[in-house]
LOFI-500295 format. One record per residue: x, y, z of N, C-alpha, C in turn; residue number from 0. Coordinates in steps of 0.05 Angstrom, whole numbers. Atoms other than C-alpha are relative to their C-alpha. Example, Ala and Ser with C-alpha at 12.3 -4.5 7.8 and 13.67 -1.06 7.14 Angstrom:
<recs>
[[18,-24,0],[246,-90,156],[18,24,0],0],
[[-16,-24,-1],[273,-21,143],[-15,22,14],1],
</recs>
This chain:
<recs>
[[-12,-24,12],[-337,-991,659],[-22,22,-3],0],
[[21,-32,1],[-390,-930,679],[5,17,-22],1],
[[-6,-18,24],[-347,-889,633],[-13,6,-20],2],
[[14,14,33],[-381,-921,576],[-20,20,-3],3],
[[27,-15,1],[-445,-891,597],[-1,23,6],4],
[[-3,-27,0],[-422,-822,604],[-16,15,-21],5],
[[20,-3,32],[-467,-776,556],[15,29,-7],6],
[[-12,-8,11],[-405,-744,533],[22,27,10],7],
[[-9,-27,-14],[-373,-675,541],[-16,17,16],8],
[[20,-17,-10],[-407,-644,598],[16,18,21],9],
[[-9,-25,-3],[-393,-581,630],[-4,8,29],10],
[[-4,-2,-23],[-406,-589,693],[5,3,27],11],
[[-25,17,-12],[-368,-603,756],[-9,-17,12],12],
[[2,27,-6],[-359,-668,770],[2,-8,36],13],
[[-5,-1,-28],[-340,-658,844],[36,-1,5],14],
[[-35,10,-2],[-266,-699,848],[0,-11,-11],15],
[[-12,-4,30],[-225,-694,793],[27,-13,9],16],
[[-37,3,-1],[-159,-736,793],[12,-3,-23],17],
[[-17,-13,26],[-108,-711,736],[26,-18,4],18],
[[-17,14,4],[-62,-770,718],[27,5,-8],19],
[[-19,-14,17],[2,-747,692],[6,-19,-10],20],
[[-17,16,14],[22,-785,632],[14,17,-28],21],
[[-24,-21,15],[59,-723,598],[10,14,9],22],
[[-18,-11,-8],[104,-686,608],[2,25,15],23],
[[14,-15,-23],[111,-632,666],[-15,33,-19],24],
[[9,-27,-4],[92,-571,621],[-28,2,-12],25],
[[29,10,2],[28,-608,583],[-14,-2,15],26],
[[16,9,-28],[9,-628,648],[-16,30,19],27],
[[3,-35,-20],[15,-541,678],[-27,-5,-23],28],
[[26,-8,22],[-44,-533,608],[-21,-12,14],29],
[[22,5,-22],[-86,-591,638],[-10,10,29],30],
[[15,-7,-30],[-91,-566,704],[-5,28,-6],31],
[[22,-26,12],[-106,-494,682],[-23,-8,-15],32],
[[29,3,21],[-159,-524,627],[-15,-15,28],33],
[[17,7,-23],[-184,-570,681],[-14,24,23],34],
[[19,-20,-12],[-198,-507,727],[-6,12,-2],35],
[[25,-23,14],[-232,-464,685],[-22,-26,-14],36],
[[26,12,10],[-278,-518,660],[-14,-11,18],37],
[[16,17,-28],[-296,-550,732],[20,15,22],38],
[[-8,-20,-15],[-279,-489,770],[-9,-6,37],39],
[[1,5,-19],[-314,-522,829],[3,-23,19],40],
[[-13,34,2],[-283,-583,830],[22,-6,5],41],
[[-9,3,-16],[-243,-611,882],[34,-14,-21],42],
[[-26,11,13],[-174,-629,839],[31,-7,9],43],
[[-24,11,-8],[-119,-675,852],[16,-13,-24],44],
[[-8,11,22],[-63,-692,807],[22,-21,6],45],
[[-26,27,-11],[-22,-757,808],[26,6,-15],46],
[[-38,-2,6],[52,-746,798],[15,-20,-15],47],
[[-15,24,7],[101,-790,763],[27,-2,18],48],
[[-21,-5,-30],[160,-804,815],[24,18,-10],49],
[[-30,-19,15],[215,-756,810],[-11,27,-13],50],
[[4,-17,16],[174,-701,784],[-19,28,11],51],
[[18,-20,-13],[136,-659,838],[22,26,2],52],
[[-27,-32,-5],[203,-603,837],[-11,1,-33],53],
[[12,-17,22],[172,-592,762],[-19,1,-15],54],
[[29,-10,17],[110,-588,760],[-9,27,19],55],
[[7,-20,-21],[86,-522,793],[-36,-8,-1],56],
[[18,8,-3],[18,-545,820],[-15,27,14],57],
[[13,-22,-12],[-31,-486,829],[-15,-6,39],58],
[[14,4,-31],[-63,-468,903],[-30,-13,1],59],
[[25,15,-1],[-113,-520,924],[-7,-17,-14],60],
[[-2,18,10],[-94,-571,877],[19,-21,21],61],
[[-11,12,-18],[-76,-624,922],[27,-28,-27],62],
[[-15,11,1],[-11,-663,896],[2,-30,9],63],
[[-4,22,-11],[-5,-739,904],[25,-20,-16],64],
[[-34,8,9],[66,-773,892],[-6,-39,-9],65],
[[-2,36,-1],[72,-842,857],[15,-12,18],66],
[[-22,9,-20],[101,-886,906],[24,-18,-16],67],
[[-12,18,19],[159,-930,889],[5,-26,-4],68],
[[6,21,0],[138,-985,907],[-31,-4,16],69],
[[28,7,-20],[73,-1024,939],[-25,21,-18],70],
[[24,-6,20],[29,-1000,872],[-28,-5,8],71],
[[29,14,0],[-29,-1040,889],[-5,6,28],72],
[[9,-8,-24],[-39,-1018,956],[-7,29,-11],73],
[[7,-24,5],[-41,-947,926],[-15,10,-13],74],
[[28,0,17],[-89,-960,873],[-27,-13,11],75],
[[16,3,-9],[-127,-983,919],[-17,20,23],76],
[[-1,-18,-17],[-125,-927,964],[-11,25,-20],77],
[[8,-21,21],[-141,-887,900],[-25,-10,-13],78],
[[33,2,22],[-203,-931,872],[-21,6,35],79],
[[14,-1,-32],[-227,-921,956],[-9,33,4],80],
[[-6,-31,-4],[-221,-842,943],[-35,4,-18],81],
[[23,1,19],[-285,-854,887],[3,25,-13],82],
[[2,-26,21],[-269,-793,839],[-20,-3,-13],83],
[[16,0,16],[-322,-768,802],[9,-6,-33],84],
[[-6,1,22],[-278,-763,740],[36,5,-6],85],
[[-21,3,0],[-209,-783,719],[9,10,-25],86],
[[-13,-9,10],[-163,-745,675],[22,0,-16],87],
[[-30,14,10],[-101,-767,628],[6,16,-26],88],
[[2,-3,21],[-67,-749,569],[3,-23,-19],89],
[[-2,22,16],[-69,-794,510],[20,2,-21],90],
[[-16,-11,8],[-5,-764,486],[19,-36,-5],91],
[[-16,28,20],[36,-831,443],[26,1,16],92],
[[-22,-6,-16],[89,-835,502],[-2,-38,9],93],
[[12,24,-11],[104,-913,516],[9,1,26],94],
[[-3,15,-24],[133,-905,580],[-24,5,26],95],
[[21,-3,-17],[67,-885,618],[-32,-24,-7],96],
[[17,19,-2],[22,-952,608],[-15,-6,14],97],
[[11,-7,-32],[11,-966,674],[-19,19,7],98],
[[19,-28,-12],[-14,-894,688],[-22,2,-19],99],
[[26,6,18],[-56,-908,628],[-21,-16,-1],100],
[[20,15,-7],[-87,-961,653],[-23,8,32],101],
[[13,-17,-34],[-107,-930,720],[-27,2,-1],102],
[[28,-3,5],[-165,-900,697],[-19,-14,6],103],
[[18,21,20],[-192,-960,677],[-7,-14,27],104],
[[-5,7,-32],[-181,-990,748],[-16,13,16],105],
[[16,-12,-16],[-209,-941,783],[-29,10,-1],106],
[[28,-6,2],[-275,-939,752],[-10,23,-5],107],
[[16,-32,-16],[-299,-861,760],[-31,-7,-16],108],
[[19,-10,19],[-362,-849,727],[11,15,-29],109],
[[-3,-16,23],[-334,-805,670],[39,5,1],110],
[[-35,-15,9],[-253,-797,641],[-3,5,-22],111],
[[-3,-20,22],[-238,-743,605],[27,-4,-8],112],
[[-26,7,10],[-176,-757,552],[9,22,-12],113],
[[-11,-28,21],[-133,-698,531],[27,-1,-20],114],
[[-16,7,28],[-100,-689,471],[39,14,1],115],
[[-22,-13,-8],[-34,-663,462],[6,40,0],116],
[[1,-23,1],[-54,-595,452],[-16,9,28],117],
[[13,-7,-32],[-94,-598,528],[-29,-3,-13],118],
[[22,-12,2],[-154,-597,497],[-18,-31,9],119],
[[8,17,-11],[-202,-651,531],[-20,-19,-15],120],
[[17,11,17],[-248,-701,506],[-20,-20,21],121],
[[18,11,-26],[-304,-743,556],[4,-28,-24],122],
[[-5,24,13],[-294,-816,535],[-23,-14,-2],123],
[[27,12,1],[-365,-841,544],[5,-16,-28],124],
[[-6,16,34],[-383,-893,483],[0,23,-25],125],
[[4,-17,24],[-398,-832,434],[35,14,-3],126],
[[-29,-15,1],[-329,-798,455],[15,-25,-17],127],
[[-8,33,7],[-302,-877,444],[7,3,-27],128],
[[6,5,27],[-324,-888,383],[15,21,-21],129],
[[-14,-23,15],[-297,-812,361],[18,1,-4],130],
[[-33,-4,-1],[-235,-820,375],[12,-35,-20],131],
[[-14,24,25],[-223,-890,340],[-9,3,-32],132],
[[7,3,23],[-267,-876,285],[17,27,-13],133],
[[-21,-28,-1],[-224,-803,277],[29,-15,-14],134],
[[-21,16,5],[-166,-852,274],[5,-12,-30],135],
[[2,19,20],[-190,-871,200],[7,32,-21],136],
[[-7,-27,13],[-162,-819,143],[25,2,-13],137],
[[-19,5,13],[-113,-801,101],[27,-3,14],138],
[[-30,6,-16],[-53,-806,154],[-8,-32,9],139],
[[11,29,-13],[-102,-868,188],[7,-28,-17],140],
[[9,33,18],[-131,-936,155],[-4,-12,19],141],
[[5,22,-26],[-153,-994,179],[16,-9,21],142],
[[-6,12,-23],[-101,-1018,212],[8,10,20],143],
[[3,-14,-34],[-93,-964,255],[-21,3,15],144],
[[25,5,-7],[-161,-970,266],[-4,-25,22],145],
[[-6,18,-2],[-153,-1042,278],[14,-15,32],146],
[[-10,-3,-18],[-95,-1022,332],[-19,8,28],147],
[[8,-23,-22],[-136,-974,367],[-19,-15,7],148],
[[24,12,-4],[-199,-1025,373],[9,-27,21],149],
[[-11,19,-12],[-149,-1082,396],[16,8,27],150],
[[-16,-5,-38],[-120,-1045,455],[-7,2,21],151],
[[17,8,-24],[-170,-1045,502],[-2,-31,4],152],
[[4,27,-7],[-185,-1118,497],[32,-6,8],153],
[[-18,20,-6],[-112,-1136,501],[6,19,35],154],
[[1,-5,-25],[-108,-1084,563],[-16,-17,20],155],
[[25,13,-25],[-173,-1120,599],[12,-31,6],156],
[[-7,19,1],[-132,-1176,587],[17,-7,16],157],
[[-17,-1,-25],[-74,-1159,621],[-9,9,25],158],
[[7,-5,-20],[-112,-1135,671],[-16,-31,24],159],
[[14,12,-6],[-153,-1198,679],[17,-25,6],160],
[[-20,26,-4],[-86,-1244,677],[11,14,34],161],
[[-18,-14,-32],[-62,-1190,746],[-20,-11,16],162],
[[21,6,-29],[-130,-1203,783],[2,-32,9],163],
[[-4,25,-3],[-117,-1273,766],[14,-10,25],164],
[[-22,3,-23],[-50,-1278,796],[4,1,25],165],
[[7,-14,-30],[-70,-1235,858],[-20,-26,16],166],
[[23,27,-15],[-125,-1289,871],[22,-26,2],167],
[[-19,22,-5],[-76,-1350,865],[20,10,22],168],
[[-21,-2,-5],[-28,-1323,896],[-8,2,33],169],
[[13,-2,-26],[-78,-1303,964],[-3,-20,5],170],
[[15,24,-12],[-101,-1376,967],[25,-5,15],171],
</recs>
């Protein structure tokens, strides 16, 4: 997980940028404007959710890529083969985008940036990490949302680690 070692919000451009969509099409128009004024030289592609490229209006020179609707794992593989410098999502409390939430995670980049529901971005490195769960503690928070937020990565790496499983048995 490179991410980890990210050294935070940086301002840069990363080179290639892929912009996950796991909100909704007009959250999604904010990220890709905020994305191209902050990494204005940076090659940006945004992944689609199926059914949804007639409403998102995708600016010029953002290249478009359509979930398929089937044959996933051929396509995430075709997408960790692409090597983005830095992967893009929102972390908007939506359960039916899981999957697209795990992506990220899959594809390794060096640096994902997580945006909020207001667009506004955050670099996940361990310091981002840490900000965002420890943030999670407060008078709306507590521990056990704390608790939540600390246990969902492991139980994700988990499910991830029961799929690679499967994939291996299943090749022999």
């Amino acid at each position: 997980m490179r991410f980890l070692l990210s050294r935070g919000a940086q301002t840069d451009d990363p080179g290639r940028v892929l912009i996950v969509q796991t909100c909704n099409p007009n959250l999604l128009e904010y990220v890709i404007v905020d994305a191209r004024k902050r990494w204005p030289g940076a090659d940006l592609s945004v992944l689609l959710q199926r059914g949804m490229r007639e409403h998102v209006r995708l600016p010029q020179g953002v290249r478009g890529l359509d979930n398929p609707a089937g044959g996933h794992g051929q396509f995430a593989r075709e997408l960790r083969s692409e090597r983005f410098d830095l992967i893009a999502f929102s972390g908007v409390r939506d359960p039916g985008y899981w999957k697209l939430r795990l992506l990220p995670f899959y594809l390794n980049p060096p640096r994902i940036a997580l945006y909020d529901r207001h667009a506004r971005p955050a670099d996940l490195g361990l310091a981002g990490l840490l900000a965002t769960l420890l943030g999670s503690v407060g008078p709306t928070g507590g521990p056990k949302r704390l608790l939540r937020r600390l246990l969902a990565p492991l139980i994700a790496g988990g499910l991830l680690l029961y799929l690679w499983y499967e994939r291996a048995r299943r090749a022999r």
